[in-house]
C-alpha positions, 0 to 999 in steps of 0.5 A: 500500500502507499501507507506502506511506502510512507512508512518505509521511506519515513520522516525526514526533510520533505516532511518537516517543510511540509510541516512549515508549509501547512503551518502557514495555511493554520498561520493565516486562519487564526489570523483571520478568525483573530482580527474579527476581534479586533475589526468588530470594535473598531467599526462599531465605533466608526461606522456607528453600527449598532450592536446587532450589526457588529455581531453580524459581522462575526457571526457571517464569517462562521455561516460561511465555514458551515455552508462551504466545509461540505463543498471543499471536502467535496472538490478535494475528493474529485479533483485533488487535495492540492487543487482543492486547497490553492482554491480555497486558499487564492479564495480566502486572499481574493476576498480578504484583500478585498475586504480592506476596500469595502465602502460600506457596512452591506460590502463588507458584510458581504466580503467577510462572509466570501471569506469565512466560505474559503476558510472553510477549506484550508483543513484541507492542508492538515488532510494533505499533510496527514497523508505523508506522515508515517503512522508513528509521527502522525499526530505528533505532528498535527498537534504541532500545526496548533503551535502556527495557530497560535503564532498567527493570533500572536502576530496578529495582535502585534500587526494591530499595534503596530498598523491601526495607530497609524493606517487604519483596519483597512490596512490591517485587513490587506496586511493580514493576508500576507501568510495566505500570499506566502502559502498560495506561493509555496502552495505550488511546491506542494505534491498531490496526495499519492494515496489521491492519485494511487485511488484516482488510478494516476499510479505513475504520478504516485510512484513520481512522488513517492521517489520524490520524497525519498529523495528529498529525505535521502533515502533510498526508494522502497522497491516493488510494484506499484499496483493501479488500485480504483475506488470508485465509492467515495463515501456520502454525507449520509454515511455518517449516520448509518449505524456504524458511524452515528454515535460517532459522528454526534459525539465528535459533532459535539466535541467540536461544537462545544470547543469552538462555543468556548474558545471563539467566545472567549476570543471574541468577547475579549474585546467587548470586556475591555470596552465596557471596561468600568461599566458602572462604579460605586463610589467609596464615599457615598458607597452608592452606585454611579452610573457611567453607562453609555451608548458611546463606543470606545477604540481599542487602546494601546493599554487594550492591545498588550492585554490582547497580547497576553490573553494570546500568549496564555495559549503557548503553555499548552502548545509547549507541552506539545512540542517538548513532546514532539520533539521528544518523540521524534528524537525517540523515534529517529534513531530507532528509525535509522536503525531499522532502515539500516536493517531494512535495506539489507533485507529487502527482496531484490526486484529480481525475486519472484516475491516482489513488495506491493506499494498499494 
């Protein structure tokens, strides 16, 4: 299988850019989901939109990822996982550099939607990257991609105290597509899935891969028979409610919905905390409430970003743990990699033999 061919060649050079690559595409996500936060406040208090419209703003960015999740899978299933994402992915850019020009409230709502629907497909580069990874080190390593979402909330605060003092959101929105410009460059080194081609029946552009990658990480190319291997079912959306898979899916629908309810809400609502700021004070000499309630809006205050900051940082200590453990493993794992790979090729049947290994 090409499973097994991924194993044998291992985890090397070509996975770690691989790695860097895909971190990108998580990079430019949290950087777009990060600077709802930010664009929410500031609008409201220059666009004089009431609350309802500002929470509109964020919540159409989700609609859009809910409405597009199912088309994106889709488009990787039939045209590729490589085509699928640089669609989504010069999408995203499209709409988000756009979104810096938007005149009014209805553009941008409309923008900003058209955004959250290419968001929608970037988990198609974990998907991609999934597909390369040996057994072992696979969710070492998607674990490690979470550190590039943090990354990108982190460096989207520091864009915002740097860029909106003095240029302004529009700025800010044309500036936070700079890691999608990146990845949609990079996104042309990036293979196409050899297990894709290999079920798409496109054997001899897996083979081309496979060996690319072994080169790439300086060893030597498993030999054997690749055998041309079709699937023709791709699976439905309702097959993941037939008996088999619904518990399953419920349990992971709801894993997710309650993941999403709390982290999105505390990144969103950090902002408004720091609006309503003192809302109402009581005074230490009357000790009676007096009202500073107002319909007024507050900007974002240099004060306000470093706090943002913080509150991004605080994701960092749980991403640490993962990388002492990543690295840790991988270090675990490269020796005893090495080792069998030295035994491996000593072994391995030559293509002479009658009993050749199958790649599929």
């Amino acid at each position: 299988m090409v499973e097994d061919a991924v194993e044998a060649i291992g985890f090397g050079k070509f996975q770690w850019k691989l790695s860097v690559i895909t971190g990108l595409a998580w990079m430019a996500d949290a950087m777009e989901m990060m600077i709802l936060s930010i664009l929410a406040p500031q609008l409201h208090c220059e666009w004089r939109l009431p609350s309802w419209q500002v929470a509109l703003l964020t919540s159409v960015v989700f609609v859009g990822m809910m409405s597009s999740s199912t088309l994106w899978g889709n488009i990787s299933d039939q045209y590729g996982r490589k085509t699928g994402l640089k669609i989504s992915v010069l999408w995203t850019l499209y709409y988000g550099i756009l979104s810096g020009f938007a005149p009014i409230y209805g553009w941008i709502l409309v923008l900003r939607g058209l955004v959250g629907f290419g968001i929608g497909g970037v988990p198609q580069s974990v998907t991609l990257y999934a597909e390369f990874l040996p057994m072992k080190a696979r969710a070492k390593c998607i674990l490690l991609i979470e550190v590039f979402w943090a990354l990108g909330t982190v460096f989207e605060v520091l864009l915002a105290v740097v860029v909106m003092p003095t240029l302004g959101w529009r700025w800010l929105l044309i500036l936070s597509a700079l890691p999608l410009l990146l990845f949609a460059g990079l996104c042309f080194w990036l293979p196409e899935s050899a297990r894709y081609d290999v079920l798409s029946g496109n054997q001899e552009k897996a083979l081309a891969t496979l060996k690319r990658i072994a080169t790439e990480n300086g060893v030597p190319m498993p030999l054997g028979k690749l055998v041309v291997s079709r699937q023709e079912d791709r699976g439905k959306m309702r097959d993941l409610f037939t008996p088999h898979f619904r518990w399953t899916t419920l349990l992971l629908w709801f894993i997710w919905f309650s993941n999403a309810f709390s982290y999105y809400g505390l990144v969103l609502l950090t902002t408004e905390f720091f609006q309503a700021g003192d809302v109402c004070s009581i005074s230490s000499r009357r000790q009676e409430v007096k009202a500073k309630c107002s319909l007024t809006c507050e900007y974002l205050t240099e004060e306000d970003y470093t706090d943002l900051l913080w509150t991004t940082l605080s994701e960092f200590p749980g991403k640490g743990s993962e990388m002492h453990d990543f690295f840790l493993g991988m270090a675990q794992g490269c020796g005893n990699e090495l080792w069998q790979q030295k035994w491996s090729w000593n072994v391995w049947p030559d293509a002479s033999h009658s009993t050749q290994s199958s790649l599929l």
